[in-house]
Each structure stands twice: as C-alpha cells, then as structure tokens.
C-alpha positions, 0 to 999 in steps of 0.5 A: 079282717085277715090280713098279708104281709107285703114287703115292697123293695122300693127304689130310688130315682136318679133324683133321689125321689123314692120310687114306689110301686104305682099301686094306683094303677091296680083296680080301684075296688081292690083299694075300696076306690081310695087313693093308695097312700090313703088305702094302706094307713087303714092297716097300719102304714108303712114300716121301712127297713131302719137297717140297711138303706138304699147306699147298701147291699143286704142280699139275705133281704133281696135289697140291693144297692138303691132300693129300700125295703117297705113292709105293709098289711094289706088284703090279700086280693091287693097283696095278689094284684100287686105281686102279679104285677110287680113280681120283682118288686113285691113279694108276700111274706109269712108271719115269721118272716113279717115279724123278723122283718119288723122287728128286726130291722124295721123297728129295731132302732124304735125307743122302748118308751115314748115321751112326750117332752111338754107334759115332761117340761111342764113337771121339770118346771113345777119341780124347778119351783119347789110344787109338789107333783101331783096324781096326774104328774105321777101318772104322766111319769110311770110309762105303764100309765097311759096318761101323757108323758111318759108311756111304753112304745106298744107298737117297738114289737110285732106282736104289739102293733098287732094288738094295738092295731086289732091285726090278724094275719091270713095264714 
C-alpha cells in the first residue's frame, strides 16, 4: 500500500496534556472502523520531533512555541480528511520533506546500535567467571548478526524504516 506522509503540529494543553488532532472524529471507514491510535501503528507509529519541543520556536518547521511536530504514513484518503479538516494543524509532505524530517529531527538523537542489556549482562557474567563465550555469544555481540544483544538500529534512518516496514511512499 502507497502511502503519505502527515506532519501533524501537536499542541499542548494549559494542563500540559498534549493535544492531538480528534482524528476519531473523521469517518470511521477511513480508519477501517478502528480507533485512531490503533489505526496509525499499522504503518509505523508516530515519529515526534526529538529537536525542537513545545518550549521552543522552529518557524522553518511551522512549530511555534507550544506545539510539537508528529510525523505519520498514513493512506492518502485519511491524510486528505484530516487536512480538509485541520488545515492549520496537518499538513502533507513529499518524501524529501518526510525524510528530512525523520532524519533529521525525528530520529536524530536515536542510537545507530540497539542493545539489549540482559543478554549483554548474561555474557559480562560468563566473562566475570572465567567461561568461555560461545557462538550465540559471539552472534549476540556482532551488531550486523540479528540474534539478541547487540543488533544495528535499522529503523535510526528513512530509508530503513521504510525497508524494515515494507513502506512505499505515494508520489
């Protein structure tokens, strides 16, 4: 399934409650009858602005002071809807732009390697008393292996969360 990327400026309510668009309120078909939150972890989540939050003014984002920046993929009839009905707060981006934005200030402060600190613990233990590490310790160890431990952050750029995801952007 093709689908757009929606940035959605998210604002903060006087008790700090983020305030999301009510995207229940669009038809529930164009949400294939689920609730919202549920409906936009099909195609990957959210993917808020790690960069600037809502104590500070990006105005080459159209982020002013109070408000967050939110990325999601979504199908284009729903990315429509929600922009005919929040035309201040949601606004569709090209690839270039989503990109920039996930890269760059989405998931700019993500770690290249992900590690999982039991199976790392469990190796630290076997090396505190003098066994041997094995295969599956080695494996656990070599980030480009994917057995548990240490394993490359596949999803840190566009164009792997894309891959991992099995995503494909509508022109």
């Amino acid at each position: 399934m093709e689908l757009v990327p929606l940035q959605v400026r998210i604002g903060l309510k006087a008790n700090r409650q983020h305030d999301f668009p009510p995207f229940n309120e669009l038809d529930a078909t164009l949400r294939d009858n689920m609730d919202w939150s549920y409906f936009v972890d099909k195609f990957g989540g959210w993917h808020y602005d790690q960069v600037a939050g809502h104590a500070e003014e990006d105005s080459v984002n159209n982020s002013p002071r109070g408000t967050w920046l939110g990325l999601l993929l979504v199908p284009d009839d729903f990315a429509q809807a929600a922009i005919a009905r929040w035309p201040t707060r949601c606004f569709i981006k090209t690839e270039v732009e989503a990109e920039a934005l996930y890269d760059e200030r989405c998931h700019i402060r993500d770690s290249e390697i992900r590690e999982d600190t039991d199976v790392l613990q469990a190796i630290k233990a076997k090396r505190d008393l003098a066994i041997s590490e094995d295969q599956a310790d080695l494996d656990a160890l070599n980030p480009e292996h994917p057995a548990r431990g240490r394993r490359r952050n596949t999803r840190k750029t566009w164009a792997g969360f894309k891959s991992a995801e099995g995503i494909t952007i509508k022109p």
